[in-house]
RODRENMI-825983 format. One record per residue (C-alpha): residue in three letters; x, z, y. Coordinates in steps of 0.02 Angstrom, whole numbers, padded with zeros to 5 digits, always signed. Last residue first. Layout:
BEGIN
alaXZY...
END
This chain:
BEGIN
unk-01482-00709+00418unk-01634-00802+00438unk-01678-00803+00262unk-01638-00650+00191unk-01483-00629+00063unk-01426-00481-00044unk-01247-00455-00082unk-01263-00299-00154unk-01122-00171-00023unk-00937-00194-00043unk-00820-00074-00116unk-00921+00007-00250unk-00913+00146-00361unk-01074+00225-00460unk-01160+00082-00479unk-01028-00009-00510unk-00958+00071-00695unk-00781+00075-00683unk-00689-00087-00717unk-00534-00089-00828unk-00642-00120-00986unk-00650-00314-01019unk-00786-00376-01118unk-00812-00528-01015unk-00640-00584-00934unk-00546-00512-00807unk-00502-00580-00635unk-00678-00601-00572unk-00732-00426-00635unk-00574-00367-00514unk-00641-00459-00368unk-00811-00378-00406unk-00720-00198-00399unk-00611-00219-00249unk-00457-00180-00316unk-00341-00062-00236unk-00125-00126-00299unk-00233-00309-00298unk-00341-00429-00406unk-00195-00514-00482unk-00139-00362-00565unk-00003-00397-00701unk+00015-00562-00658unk+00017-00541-00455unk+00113-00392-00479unk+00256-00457-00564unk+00271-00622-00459unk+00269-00507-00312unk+00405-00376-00393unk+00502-00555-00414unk+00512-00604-00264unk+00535-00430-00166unk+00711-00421-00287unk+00756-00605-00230unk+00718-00548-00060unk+00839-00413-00064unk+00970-00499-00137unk+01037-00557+00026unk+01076-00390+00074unk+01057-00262-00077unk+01098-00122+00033unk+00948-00169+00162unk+00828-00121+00030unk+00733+00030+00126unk+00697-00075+00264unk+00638-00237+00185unk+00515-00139+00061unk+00459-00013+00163unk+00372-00153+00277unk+00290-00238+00135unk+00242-00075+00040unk+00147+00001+00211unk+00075-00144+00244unk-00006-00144+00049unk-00054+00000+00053unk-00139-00014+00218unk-00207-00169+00142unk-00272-00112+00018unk-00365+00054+00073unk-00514-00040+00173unk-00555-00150+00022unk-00602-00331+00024unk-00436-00384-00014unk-00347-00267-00109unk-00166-00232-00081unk-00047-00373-00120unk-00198-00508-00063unk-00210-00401+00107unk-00033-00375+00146unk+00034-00531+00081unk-00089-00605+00218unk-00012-00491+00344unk+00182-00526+00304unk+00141-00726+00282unk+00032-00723+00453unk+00227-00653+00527unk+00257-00447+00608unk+00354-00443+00506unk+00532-00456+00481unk+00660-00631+00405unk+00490-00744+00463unk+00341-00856+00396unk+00190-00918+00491unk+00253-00869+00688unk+00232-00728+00801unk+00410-00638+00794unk+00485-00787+00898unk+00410-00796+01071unk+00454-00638+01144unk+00366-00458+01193unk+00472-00313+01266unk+00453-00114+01251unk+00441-00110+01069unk+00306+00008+01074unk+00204-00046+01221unk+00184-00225+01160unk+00144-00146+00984unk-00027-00037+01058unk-00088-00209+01148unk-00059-00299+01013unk-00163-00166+00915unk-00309-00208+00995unk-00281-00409+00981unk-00275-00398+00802unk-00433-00312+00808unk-00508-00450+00926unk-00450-00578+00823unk-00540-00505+00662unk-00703-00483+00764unk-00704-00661+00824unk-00650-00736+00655unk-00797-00640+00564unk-00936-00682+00680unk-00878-00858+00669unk-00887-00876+00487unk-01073-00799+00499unk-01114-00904+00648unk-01067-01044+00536unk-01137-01011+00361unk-01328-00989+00460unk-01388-00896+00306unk-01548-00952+00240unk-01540-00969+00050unk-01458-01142+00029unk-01355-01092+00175unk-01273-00950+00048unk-01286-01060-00119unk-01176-01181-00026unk-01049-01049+00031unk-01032-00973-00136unk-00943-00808-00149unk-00871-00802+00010unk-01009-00849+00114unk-01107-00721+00006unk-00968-00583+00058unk-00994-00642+00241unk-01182-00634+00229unk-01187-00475+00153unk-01063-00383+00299unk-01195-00479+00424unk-01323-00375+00347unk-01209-00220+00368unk-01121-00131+00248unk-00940-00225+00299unk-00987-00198+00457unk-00997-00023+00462unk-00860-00002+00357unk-00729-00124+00459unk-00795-00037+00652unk-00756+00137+00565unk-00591+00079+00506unk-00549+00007+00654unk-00611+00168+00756unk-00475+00271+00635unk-00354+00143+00664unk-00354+00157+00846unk-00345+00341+00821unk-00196+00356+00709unk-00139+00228+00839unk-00107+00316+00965unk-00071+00487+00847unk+00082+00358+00807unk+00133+00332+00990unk+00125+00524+01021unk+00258+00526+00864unk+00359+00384+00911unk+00401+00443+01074unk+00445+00630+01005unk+00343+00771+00939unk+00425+00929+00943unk+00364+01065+00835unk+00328+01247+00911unk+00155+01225+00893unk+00141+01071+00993unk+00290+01009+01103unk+00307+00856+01194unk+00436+00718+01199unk+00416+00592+01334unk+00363+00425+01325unk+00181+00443+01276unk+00182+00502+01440unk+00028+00604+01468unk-00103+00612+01619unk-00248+00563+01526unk-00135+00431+01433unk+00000+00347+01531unk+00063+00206+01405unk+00273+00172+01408unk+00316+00037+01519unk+00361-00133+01476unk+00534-00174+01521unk+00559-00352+01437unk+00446-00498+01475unk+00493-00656+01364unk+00661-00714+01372unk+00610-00863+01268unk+00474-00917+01412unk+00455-00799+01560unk+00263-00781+01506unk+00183-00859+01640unk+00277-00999+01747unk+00190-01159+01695unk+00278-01268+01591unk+00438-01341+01529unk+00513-01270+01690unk+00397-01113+01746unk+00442-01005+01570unk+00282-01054+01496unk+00373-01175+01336unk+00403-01014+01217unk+00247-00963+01247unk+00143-01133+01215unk+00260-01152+01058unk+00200-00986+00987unk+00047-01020+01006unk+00042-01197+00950unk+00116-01138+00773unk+00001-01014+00750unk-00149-01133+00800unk-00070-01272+00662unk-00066-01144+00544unk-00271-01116+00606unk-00294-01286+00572unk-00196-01302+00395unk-00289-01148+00309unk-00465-01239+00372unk-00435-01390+00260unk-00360-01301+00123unk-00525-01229+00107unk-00661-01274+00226unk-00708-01358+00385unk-00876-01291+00498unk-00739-01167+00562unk-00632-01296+00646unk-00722-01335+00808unk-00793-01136+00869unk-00664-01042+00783unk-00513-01092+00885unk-00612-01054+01086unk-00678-00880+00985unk-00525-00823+00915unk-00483-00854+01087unk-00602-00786+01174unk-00571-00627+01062unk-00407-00600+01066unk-00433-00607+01253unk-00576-00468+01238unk-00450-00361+01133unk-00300-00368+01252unk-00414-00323+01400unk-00498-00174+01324unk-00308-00139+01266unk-00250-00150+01446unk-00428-00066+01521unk-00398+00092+01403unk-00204+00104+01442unk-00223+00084+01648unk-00199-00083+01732unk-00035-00112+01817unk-00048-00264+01920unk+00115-00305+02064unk+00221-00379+01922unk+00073-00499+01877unk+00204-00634+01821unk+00287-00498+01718unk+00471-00474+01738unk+00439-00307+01857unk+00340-00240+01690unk+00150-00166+01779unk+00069-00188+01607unk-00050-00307+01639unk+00054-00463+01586unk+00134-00353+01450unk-00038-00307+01372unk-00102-00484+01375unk+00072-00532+01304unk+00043-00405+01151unk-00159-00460+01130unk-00108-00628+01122unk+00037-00612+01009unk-00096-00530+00881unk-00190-00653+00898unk-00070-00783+00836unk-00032-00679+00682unk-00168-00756+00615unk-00102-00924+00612unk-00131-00939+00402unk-00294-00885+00413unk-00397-00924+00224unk-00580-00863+00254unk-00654-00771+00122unk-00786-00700+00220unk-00745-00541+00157unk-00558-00535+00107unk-00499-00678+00202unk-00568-00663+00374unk-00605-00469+00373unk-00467-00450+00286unk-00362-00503+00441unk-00439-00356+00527unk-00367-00256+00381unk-00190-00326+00412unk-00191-00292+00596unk-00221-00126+00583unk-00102-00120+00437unk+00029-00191+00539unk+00021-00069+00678unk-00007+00070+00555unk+00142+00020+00468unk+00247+00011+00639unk+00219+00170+00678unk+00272+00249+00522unk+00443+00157+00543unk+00448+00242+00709unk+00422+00424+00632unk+00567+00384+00512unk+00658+00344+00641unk+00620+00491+00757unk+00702+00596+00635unk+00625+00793+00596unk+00474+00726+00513unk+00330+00847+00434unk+00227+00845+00599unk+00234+00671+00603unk+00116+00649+00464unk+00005+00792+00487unk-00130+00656+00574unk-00130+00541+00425unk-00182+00666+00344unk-00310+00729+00438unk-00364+00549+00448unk-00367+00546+00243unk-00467+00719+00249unk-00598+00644+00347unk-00591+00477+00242unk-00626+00578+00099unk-00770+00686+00163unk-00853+00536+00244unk-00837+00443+00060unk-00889+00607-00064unk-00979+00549-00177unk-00879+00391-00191unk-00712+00487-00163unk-00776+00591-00345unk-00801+00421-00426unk-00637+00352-00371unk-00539+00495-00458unk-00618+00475-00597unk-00558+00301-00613unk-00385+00360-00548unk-00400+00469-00700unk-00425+00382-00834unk-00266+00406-00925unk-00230+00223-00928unk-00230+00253-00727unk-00135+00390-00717unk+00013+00309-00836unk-00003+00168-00704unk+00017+00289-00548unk+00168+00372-00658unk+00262+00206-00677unk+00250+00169-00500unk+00288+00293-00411unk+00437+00348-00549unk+00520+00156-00529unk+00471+00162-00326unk+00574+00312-00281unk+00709+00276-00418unk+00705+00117-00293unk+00720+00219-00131unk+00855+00325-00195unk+00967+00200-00244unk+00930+00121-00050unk+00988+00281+00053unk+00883+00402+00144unk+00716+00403+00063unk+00614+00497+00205unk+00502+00348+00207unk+00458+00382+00004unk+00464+00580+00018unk+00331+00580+00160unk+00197+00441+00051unk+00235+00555-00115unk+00190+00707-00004unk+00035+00642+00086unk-00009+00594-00071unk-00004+00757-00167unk-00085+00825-00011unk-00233+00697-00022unk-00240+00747-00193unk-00284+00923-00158unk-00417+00881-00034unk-00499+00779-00159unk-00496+00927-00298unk-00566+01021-00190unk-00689+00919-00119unk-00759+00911-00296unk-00739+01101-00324unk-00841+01117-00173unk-00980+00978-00251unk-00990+01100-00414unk-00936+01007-00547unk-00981+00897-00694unk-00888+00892-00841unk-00823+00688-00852unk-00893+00567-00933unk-00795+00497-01084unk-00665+00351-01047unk-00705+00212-01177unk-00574+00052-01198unk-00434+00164-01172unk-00336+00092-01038unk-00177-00020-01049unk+00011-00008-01060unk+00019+00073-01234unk-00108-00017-01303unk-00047-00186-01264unk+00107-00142-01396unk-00008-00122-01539unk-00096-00275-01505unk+00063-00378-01515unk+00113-00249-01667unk-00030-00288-01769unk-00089-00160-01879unk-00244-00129-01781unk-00301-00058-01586unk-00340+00156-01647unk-00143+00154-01609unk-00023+00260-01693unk+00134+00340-01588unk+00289+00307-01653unk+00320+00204-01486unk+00295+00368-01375unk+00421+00467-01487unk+00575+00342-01447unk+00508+00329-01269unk+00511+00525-01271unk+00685+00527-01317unk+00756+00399-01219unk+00754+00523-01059unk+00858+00639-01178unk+01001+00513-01209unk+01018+00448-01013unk+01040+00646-00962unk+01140+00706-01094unk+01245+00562-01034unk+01234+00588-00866unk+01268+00786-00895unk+01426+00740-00983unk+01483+00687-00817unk+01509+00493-00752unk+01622+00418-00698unk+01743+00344-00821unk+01577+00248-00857unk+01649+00129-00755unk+01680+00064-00552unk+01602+00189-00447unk+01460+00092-00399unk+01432+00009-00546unk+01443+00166-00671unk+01348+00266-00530unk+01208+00121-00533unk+01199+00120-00717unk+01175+00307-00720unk+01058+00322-00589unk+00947+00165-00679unk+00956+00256-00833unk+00872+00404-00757unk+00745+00311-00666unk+00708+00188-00794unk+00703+00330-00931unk+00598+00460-00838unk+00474+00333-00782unk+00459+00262-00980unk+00404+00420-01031unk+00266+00419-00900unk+00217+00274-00965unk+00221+00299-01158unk+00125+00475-01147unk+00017+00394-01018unk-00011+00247-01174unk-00066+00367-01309unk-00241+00379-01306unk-00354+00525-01302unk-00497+00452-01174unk-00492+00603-01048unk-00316+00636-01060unk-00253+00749-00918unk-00407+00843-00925unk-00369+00921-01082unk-00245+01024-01009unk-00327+01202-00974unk-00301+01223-01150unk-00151+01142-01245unk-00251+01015-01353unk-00066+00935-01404unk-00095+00785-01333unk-00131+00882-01155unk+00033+00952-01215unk+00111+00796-01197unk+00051+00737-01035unk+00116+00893-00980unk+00273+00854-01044unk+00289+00682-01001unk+00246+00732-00822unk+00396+00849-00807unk+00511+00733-00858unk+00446+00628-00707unk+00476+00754-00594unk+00640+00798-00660unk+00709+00629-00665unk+00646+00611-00461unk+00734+00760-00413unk+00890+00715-00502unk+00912+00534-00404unk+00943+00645-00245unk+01012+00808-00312unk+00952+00925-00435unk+01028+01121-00433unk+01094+01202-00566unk+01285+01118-00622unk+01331+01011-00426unk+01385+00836-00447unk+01250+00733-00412unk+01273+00718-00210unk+01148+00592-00171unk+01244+00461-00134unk+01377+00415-00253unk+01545+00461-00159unk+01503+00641-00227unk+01626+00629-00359unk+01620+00685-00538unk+01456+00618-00586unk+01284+00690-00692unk+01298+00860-00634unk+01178+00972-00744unk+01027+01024-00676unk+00925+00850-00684unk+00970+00874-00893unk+00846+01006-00884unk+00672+00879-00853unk+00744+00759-00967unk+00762+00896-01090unk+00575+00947-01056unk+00487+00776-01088unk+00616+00753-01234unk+00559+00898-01324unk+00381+00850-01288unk+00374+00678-01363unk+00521+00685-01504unk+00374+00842-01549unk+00205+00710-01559unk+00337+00582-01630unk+00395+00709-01765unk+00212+00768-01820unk+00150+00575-01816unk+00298+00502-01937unk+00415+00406-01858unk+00411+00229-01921unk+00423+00131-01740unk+00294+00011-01686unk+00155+00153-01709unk+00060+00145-01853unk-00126+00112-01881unk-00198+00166-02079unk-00245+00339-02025unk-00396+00271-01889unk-00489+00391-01866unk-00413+00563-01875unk-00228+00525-01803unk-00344+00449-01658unk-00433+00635-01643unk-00248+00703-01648unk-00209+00615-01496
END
């Protein structure tokens, strides 16, 4: 900061503060709004979250404090503090502004909602006042802020939401203290991911999301996500092994089975997500009855599954020949729909394989043995599947492991911990393949493709058959989980996923064309519906417009693929990290033949 004070001494901030007073409104306000979470903020503790206790933070309090915390040490970064340079590679002033602006939604946000809630500002405690005055502080020092961007204020405002234009290089380090540093984030994450399900009423859930998100941005001006990438790039088999461990210590930390069970259903739904990006993120395929496949691999499952309402009641196959089974019918039949309607394109395609989703579930619902033939009990569907016998363990039954019990939930999540591992394995390999360089061509031009060589309908094929068959995989998992499959959950648009709309949300919300996306982006669709039950029918007006938000602010994706985001930003841009050093898909690179 004091290197932009030195270069450009004409800019000013939007506010007339002078630089010493703004650097100070900064920091002082960082740290009150981190002390005001110790003072009670209500009288009453019918506000959830108990906020009325003087030295401890409750609910809503924790998150104030973390982010108050942030704007401090962003702040003495500014300051040249040593050992805190890091925090601001490029100099610039907008993580000061952002991770001001997390304290002050959050904290104004409690106070609003307690004011609501409990019917006035009556309400509230001194320390909620304190509390909504300090967090405006830093914002108030944050806009006084000069700008190396010009006079202007338009162009003075984009500079405190965006990146510097030029992020020096980083010190290098010694590849332990890379893996380090990796390992150490992947614990951050694993905490911020814990502390979001764990949420236990809706208030908290949204300051949840306000400081999340607010903090990941004022990262990313920083710089830091970007060097954060670079060092997983290095280190890609490291990172994913620490992600799975991850992943792994998940249910470990959870002492309610619900919250285990909602984790379970995110790695169903991601699974079948990032085979769906297969389709649409690197062929570029647009699926709209994906979710078709999915149904195929759950009634597979069920027919197989020994159920006394299936129409195989007397056939119990084991676990590994059920999913085996699943997968390869997902896979005739993304096969039998591929074959005819993948030499169309466009809107073209999208309305054939709706039409597939649509038949699907109508074919179900109508196999009940009167409007059809008598295999998949019809509406009723076929209830009482059994839980999975693994190497001679119930998935069922609780079991104990160090001491901690691990529930139904819990052995069904390590399932598919390991499903999704093999999925992601299967996506990367192929994705780096030569067939992985045909489908991204495909994508990118399908008539330059064929022009040089690539057989554009094998390679469209290829794709649909492996997507359907990982869709079908984890059909096989979610038919076990819920106990019963029916008719209605598998169609284009629904009130809860699993629906094509939910999965293809998934993919375009969270990257398409990386592996991360859409398990971000399963995990925020799912959340999003469960944690916001409180605002009943509002809730999807809320979900509306974060989507309309996020598709202008980053229409690439939460995870961008790196040449979808050079798509969606013009020449000159500076939000893309250098390629060669980070990349999500392999150089497209064509050989005739292929």
């Amino acid at each position: 900061m004091t290197e932009i004070a030195k270069t450009a001494p004409a800019a000013r901030g939007l506010l007339p503060l002078p630089l010493a007073a703004a650097r100070a409104l900064i920091l002082t306000g960082g740290i009150a709004t981190a002390a005001s979470a110790f003072l009670a903020w209500t009288w009453t503790s019918e506000f959830p979250g108990n906020l009325t206790i003087n030295g401890y933070p409750g609910g809503l309090q924790w998150l104030t404090f973390t982010a108050g915390v942030l704007t401090a040490l962003f702040a003495l970064a500014a300051y040249g503090i040593k050992g805190l340079g890091w925090l601001l590679p490029a100099k610039n002033n907008a993580p000061l502004f952002l991770s001001a602006l997390a304290g002050f939604a959050v904290t104004w946000y409690a106070v609003i909602a307690i004011s609501v809630e409990l019917g006035g500002l009556v309400n509230l405690e001194p320390g909620g006042y304190i509390a909504a005055l300090a967090s405006l502080l830093p914002v108030l020092g944050a806009l006084s802020l000069p700008e190396q961007l010009g006079d202007d204020t338009k162009e003075n405002l984009k500079a405190y939401i965006t990146k510097a234009e030029k992020i020096p290089a980083p010190q290098p380090l010694a590849p332990w203290a890379e893996r380090l540093v990796i390992t150490v984030v992947t614990a951050l994450g694993l905490g911020v991911f814990t502390y979001g399900i764990d949420t236990e009423y809706g208030e908290l859930f949204i300051g949840y999301l306000l400081v999340v998100a607010f903090s990941m941005w004022a990262l990313h001006t920083a710089g830091l996500l970007d060097r954060l990438s670079r060092l997983t790039a290095h280190h890609r088999g490291f990172t994913l092994l620490m992600g799975f461990l991850a992943a792994i210590a998940f249910p470990f930390t959870q002492t309610n089975d619900h919250y285990t069970n909602i984790g379970v259903n995110i790695l169903i739904f991601a699974t079948v997500a990032l085979g769906l990006n297969i389709v649409v993120g690197l062929a570029g395929l647009l699926d709209l009855g994906y979710v078709a496949f999915l149904g195929v691999g759950a009634y597979t499952a069920a027919l197989v599954s020994g159920s006394e309402f299936s129409r195989f009641s007397g056939v119990q196959f084991p676990f590994w020949a059920s999913a085996l089974t699943g997968a390869a019918a997902s896979l005739v039949f993304g096969v039998l729909i591929g074959a005819p309607t993948l030499r169309l394109r466009g809107d073209y395609l999208a309305i054939v394989t709706l039409g597939f989703g649509e038949i699907f579930r109508i074919a179900v619902n109508n196999m009940d043995g009167d409007s059809g033939p008598d295999i998949t009990n019809g509406p009723n569907g076929i209830p009482s599947i059994p839980d999975i016998n693994l190497f001679g363990l119930n998935l069922g039954e609780a079991n104990d492991i160090g001491g901690i019990t691990l529930g139904r939930f819990a052995n069904y999540y390590l399932l598919m911990v390991v499903i999704m591992a093999i999925i992601v394995l299967v996506y990367t390999r192929a994705a780096d393949s030569r067939i992985g360089r045909s489908w991204i061509a495909i994508r990118e031009d399908e008539t330059a493709a064929t022009a040089m060589g690539i057989n554009g309908f094998r390679v469209k094929l290829i794709a649909f058959a492996l997507g359907a068959t990982l869709a079908g995989l984890a059909g096989t998992v979610f038919a076990h989980v819920t106990y019963s499959v029916v008719p209605n959950p598998y169609q284009f648009a629904g009130a809860a996923p699993p629906n094509s709309a939910f999965l293809l949300a998934a993919v375009v919300l969270g990257g398409m064309g990386t592996v991360a996306g859409p398990l971000l982006g399963a995990a925020l669709l799912y959340l999003l519906p469960e944690k916001l039950v409180f605002l009943q029918e509002k809730s999807l007006l809320a979900f509306g417009i974060a989507l309309i938000l996020l598709m202008r602010f980053r229409p690439e994706g939460v995870i961008a693929n790196r040449r979808r985001q050079l798509e969606f930003h013009e020449t000159g841009q500076t939000d893309v990290p250098d390629t060669t050093t980070l990349t999500d898909e392999p150089a497209v690179t064509t050989k005739a033949g292929a």
